[in-house]
N, CA and C of each residue as an Amber inpcrd file, in Angstrom:
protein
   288
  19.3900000  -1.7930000   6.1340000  18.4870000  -0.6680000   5.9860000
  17.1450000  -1.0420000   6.6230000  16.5990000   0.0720000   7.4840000
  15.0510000  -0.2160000   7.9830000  14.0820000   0.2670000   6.7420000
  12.9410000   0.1530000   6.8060000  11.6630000   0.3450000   6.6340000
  11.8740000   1.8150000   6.4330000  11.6960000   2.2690000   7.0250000
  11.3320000   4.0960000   7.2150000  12.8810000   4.6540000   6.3370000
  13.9480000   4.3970000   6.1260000  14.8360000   4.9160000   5.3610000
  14.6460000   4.7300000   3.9750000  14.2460000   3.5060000   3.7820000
  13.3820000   2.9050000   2.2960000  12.4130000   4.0840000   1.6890000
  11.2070000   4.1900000   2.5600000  10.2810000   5.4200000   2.3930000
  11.2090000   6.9910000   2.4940000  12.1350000   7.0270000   3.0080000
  12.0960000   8.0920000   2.8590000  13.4840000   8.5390000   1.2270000
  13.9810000   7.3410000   1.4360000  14.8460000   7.2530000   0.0680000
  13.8120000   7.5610000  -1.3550000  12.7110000   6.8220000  -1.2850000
  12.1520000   6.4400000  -2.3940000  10.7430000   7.3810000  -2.2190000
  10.6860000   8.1420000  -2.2240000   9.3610000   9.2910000  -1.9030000
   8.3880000   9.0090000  -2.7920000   8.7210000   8.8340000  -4.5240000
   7.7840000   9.0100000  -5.0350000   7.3260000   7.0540000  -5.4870000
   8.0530000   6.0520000  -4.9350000   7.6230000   4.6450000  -5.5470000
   6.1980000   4.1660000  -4.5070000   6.2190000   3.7210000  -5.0470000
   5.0470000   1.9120000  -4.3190000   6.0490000   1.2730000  -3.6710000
   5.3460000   0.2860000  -2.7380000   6.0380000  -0.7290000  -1.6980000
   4.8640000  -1.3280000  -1.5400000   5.3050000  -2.4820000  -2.1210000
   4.3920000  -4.1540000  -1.6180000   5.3740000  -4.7910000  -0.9190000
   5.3140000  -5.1370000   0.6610000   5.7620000  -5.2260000   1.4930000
   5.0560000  -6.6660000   2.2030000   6.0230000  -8.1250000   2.3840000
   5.4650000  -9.1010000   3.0810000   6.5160000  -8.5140000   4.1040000
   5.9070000  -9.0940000   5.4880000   5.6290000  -8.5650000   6.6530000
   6.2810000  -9.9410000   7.8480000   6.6870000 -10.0130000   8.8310000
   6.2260000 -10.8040000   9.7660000   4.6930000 -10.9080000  10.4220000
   3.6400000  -9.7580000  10.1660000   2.1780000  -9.9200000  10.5550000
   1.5150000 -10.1010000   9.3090000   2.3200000  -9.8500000   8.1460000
   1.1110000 -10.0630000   7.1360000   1.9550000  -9.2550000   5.9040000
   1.0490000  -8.9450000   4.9010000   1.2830000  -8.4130000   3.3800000
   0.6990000  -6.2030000   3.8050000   1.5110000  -5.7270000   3.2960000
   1.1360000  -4.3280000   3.6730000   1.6200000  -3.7750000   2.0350000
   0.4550000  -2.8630000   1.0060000   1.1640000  -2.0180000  -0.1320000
   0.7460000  -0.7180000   0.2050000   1.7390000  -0.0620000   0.0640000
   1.9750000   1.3210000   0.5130000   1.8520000   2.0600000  -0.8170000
   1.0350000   2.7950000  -1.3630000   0.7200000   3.9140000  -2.2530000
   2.1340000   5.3430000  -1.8140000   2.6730000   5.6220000  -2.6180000
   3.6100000   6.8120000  -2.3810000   2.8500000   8.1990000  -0.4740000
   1.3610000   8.1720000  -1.2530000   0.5150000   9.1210000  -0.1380000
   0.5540000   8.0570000   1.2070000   0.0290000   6.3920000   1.4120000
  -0.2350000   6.1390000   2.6630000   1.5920000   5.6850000   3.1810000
   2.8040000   6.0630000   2.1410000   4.1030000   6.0550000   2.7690000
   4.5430000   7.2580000   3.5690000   3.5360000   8.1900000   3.0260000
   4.2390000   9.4560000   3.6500000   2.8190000   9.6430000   5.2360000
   1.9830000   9.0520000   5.1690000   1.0190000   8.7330000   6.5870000
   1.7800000   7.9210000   7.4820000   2.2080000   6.9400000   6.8560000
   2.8560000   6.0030000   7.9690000   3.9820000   6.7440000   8.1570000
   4.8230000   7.8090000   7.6810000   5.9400000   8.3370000   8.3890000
   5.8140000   9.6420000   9.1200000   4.2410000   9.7500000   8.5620000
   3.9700000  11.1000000   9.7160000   3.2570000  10.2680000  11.3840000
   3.5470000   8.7980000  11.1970000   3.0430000   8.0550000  12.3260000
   1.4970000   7.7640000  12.3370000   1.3850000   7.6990000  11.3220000
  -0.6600000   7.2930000  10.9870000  -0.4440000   5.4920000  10.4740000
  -1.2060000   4.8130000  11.0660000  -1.5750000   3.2720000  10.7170000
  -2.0930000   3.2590000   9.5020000  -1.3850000   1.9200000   8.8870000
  -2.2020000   1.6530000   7.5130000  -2.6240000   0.2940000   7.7500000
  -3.3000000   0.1370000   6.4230000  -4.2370000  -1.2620000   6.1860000
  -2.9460000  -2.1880000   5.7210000  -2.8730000  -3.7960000   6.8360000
  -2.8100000  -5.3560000   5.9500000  -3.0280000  -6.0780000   5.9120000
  -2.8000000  -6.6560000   5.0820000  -3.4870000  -8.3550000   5.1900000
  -2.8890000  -9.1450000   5.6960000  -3.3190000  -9.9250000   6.8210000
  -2.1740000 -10.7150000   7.4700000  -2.1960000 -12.3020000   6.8500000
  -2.2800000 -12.2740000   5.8630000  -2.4590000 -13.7650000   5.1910000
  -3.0730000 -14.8760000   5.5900000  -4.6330000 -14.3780000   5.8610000
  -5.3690000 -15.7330000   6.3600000  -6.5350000 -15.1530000   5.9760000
  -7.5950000 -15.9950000   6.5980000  -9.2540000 -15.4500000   6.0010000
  -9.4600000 -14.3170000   6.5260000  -9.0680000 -13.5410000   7.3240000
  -9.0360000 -12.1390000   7.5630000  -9.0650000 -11.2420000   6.4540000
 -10.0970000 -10.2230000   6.4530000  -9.7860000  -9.1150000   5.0400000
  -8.2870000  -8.3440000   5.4130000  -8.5740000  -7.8450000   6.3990000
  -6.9690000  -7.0500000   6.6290000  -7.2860000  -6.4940000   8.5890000
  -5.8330000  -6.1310000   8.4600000  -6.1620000  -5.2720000   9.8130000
  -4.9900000  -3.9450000  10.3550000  -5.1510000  -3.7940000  11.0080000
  -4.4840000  -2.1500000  11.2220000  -2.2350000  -2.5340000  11.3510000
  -2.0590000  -1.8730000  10.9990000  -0.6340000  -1.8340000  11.2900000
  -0.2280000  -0.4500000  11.4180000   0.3110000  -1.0310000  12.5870000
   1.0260000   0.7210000  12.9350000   1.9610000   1.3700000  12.6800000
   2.6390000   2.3840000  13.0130000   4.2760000   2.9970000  11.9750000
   5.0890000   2.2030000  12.8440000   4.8630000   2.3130000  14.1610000
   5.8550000   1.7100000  15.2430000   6.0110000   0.2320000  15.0600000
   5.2050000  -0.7100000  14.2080000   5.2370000  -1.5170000  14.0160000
   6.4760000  -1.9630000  12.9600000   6.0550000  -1.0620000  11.8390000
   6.1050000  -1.1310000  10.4700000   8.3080000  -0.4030000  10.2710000
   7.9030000   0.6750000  10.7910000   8.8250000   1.6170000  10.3640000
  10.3860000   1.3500000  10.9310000  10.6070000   0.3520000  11.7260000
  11.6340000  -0.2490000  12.3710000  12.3230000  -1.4540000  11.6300000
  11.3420000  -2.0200000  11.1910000  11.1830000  -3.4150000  10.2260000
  12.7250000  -3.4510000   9.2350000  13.7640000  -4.2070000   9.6580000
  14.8560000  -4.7150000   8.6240000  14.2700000  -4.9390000   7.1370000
  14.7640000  -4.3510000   6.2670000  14.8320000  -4.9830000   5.0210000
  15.4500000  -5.9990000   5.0670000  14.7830000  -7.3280000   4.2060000
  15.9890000  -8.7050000   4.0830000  16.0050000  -8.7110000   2.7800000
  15.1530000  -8.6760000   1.8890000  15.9320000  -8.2640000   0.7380000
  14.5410000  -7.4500000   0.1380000  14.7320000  -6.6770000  -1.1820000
  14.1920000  -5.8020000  -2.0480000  14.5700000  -5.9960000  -3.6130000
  13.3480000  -6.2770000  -4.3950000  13.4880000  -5.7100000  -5.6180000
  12.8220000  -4.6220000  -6.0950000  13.3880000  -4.0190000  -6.9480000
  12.7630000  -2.7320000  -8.0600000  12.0290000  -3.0930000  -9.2570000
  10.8700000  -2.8650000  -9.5520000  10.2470000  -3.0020000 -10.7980000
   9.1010000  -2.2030000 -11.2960000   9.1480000  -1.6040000 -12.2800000
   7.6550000  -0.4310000 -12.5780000   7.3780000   0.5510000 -11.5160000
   8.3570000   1.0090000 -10.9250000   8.2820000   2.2510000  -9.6570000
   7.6280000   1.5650000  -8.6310000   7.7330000   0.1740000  -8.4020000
   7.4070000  -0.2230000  -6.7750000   8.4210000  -1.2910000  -6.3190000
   8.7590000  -1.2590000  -5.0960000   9.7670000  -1.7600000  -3.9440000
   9.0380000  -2.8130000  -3.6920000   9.3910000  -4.1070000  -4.3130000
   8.7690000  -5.2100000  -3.6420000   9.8870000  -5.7590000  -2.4260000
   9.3130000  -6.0640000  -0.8620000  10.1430000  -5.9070000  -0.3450000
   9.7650000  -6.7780000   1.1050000  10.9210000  -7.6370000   1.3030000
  10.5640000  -9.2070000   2.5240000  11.4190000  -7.9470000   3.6350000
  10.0900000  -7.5380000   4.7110000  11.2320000  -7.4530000   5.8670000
  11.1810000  -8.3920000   7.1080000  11.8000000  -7.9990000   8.2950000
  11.6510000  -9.1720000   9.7080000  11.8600000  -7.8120000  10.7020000
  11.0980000  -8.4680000  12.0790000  11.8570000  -7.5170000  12.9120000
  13.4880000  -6.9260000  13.3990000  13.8840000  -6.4480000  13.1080000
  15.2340000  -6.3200000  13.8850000  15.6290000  -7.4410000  15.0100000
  16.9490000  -7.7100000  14.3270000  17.8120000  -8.9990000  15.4390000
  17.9450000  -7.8660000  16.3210000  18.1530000  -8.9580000  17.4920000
  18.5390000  -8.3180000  18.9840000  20.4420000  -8.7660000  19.0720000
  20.9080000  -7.6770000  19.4110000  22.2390000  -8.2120000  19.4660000
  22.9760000  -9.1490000  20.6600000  23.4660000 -10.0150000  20.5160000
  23.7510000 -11.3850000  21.4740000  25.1440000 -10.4080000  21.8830000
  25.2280000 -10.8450000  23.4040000  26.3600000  -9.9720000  23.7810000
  27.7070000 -11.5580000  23.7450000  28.4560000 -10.7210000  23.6610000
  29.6270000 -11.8330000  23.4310000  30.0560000 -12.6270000  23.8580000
  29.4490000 -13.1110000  25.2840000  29.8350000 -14.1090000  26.3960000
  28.8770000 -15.3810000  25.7830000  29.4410000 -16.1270000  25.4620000
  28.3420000 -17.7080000  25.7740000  27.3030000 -17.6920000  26.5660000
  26.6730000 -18.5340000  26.0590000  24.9660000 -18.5370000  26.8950000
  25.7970000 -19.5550000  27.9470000  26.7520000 -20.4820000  28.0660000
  27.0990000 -21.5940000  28.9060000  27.5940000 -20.6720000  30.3910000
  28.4170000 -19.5740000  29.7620000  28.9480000 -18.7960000  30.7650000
  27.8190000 -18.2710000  32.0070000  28.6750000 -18.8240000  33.3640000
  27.6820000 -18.7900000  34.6570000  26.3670000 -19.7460000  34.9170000
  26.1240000 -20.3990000  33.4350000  25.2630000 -21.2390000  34.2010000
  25.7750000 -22.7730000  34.6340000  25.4260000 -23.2780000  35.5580000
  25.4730000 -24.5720000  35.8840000  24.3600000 -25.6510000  35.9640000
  24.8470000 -26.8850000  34.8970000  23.6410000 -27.7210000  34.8200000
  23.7060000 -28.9310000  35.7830000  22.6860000 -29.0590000  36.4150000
  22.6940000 -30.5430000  37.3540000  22.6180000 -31.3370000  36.8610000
Protein backbone atom coordinates (compact mmCIF):
# COMPACT_ATOMS: atom_id res chain seq x y z
CA UNK A 1 0.00 0.00 0.00
CA UNK A 2 1.23 3.71 -0.84
CA UNK A 3 0.88 6.77 1.20
CA UNK A 4 -2.06 8.42 -0.58
CA UNK A 5 -4.35 5.09 -0.36
CA UNK A 6 -3.64 5.18 3.52
CA UNK A 7 -5.12 8.89 3.48
CA UNK A 8 -7.63 8.18 1.53
CA UNK A 9 -8.73 4.82 3.42
CA UNK A 10 -8.52 6.57 6.72
CA UNK A 11 -10.19 10.18 6.11
CA UNK A 12 -10.98 10.94 9.45
CA UNK A 13 -7.38 9.56 11.55
CA UNK A 14 -3.90 11.28 12.29
CA UNK A 15 -0.65 10.00 10.65
CA UNK A 16 2.72 10.42 12.36
CA UNK A 17 4.73 9.40 9.60
CA UNK A 18 8.87 8.71 9.72
CA UNK A 19 9.95 9.43 6.34
CA UNK A 20 13.14 8.75 4.25
CA UNK A 21 13.60 12.93 4.51
CA UNK A 22 12.44 13.21 7.89
CA UNK A 23 9.31 12.87 10.52
CA UNK A 24 5.91 14.40 8.81
CA UNK A 25 2.21 14.39 11.28
CA UNK A 26 -0.58 14.86 9.24
CA UNK A 27 -3.79 16.34 11.10
CA UNK A 28 -7.00 14.59 9.25
CA UNK A 29 -7.35 18.64 7.40
CA UNK A 30 -3.35 18.90 6.28
CA UNK A 31 -4.17 14.88 4.86
CA UNK A 32 -6.77 16.04 2.80
CA UNK A 33 -4.14 19.35 1.50
CA UNK A 34 -1.55 17.02 0.71
CA UNK A 35 -4.07 15.02 -1.48
CA UNK A 36 -5.46 18.00 -3.04
CA UNK A 37 -1.45 18.37 -3.91
CA UNK A 38 -0.58 21.28 -1.30
CA UNK A 39 3.00 20.76 0.70
CA UNK A 40 3.12 20.19 4.30
CA UNK A 41 5.52 20.86 7.17
CA UNK A 42 8.67 18.15 8.43
CA UNK A 43 11.09 17.65 10.41
CA UNK A 44 13.87 16.10 8.86
CA UNK A 45 15.58 14.92 12.07
CA UNK A 46 18.43 17.19 12.68
CA UNK A 47 18.87 20.81 14.11
CA UNK A 48 16.63 22.00 11.46
CA UNK A 49 13.04 23.19 12.79
CA UNK A 50 11.34 21.57 9.76
CA UNK A 51 11.03 22.02 6.06
CA UNK A 52 8.57 21.77 3.16
CA UNK A 53 7.49 18.33 1.78
CA UNK A 54 5.64 17.95 -1.12
CA UNK A 55 2.53 15.50 -2.14
CA UNK A 56 4.75 14.25 -5.02
CA UNK A 57 7.15 13.53 -2.57
CA UNK A 58 5.06 12.17 0.12
CA UNK A 59 2.03 10.53 -1.65
CA UNK A 60 3.94 7.71 -3.60
CA UNK A 61 5.84 6.67 -0.42
CA UNK A 62 5.47 2.54 0.31
CA UNK A 63 4.12 1.78 3.57
CA UNK A 64 6.69 -0.69 5.40
CA UNK A 65 4.84 -1.14 8.18
CA UNK A 66 1.85 0.73 10.27
CA UNK A 67 0.34 0.72 13.58
CA UNK A 68 -3.18 1.90 14.85
CA UNK A 69 -3.61 3.61 18.14
CA UNK A 70 -6.07 6.50 19.57
CA UNK A 71 -7.25 7.37 15.83
CA UNK A 72 -3.64 7.92 14.49
CA UNK A 73 -1.56 5.78 11.83
CA UNK A 74 1.80 5.63 13.14
CA UNK A 75 3.56 4.77 10.08
CA UNK A 76 7.61 3.86 8.65
CA UNK A 77 7.42 4.46 4.87
CA UNK A 78 10.53 4.25 2.00
CA UNK A 79 10.46 5.23 -1.47
CA UNK A 80 9.12 2.68 -3.82
CA UNK A 81 11.58 -0.28 -5.01
CA UNK A 82 12.40 -0.04 -8.59
CA UNK A 83 11.72 -3.33 -10.21
CA UNK A 84 15.04 -5.38 -11.28
CA UNK A 85 14.27 -6.89 -14.64
CA UNK A 86 15.03 -10.58 -14.67
CA UNK A 87 18.27 -10.95 -16.50
CA UNK A 88 21.45 -10.87 -14.16
CA UNK A 89 23.40 -7.80 -13.78
CA UNK A 90 26.49 -10.39 -15.09
CA UNK A 91 24.48 -10.82 -18.33
CA UNK A 92 26.47 -8.89 -21.34
CA UNK A 93 28.92 -7.55 -19.28
CA UNK A 94 32.52 -8.51 -19.60
CA UNK A 95 35.19 -8.05 -16.94
CA UNK A 96 38.97 -7.61 -17.82
Amino acid sequence: MIVQEMLIKYPQASFDMMTPGGFVFLTPEAARELLSGKSVTGHPGVSEPSRVVTADELLNQEVVSSEYSNNVWHILSDFPQMEQDSASPEQGVKLC
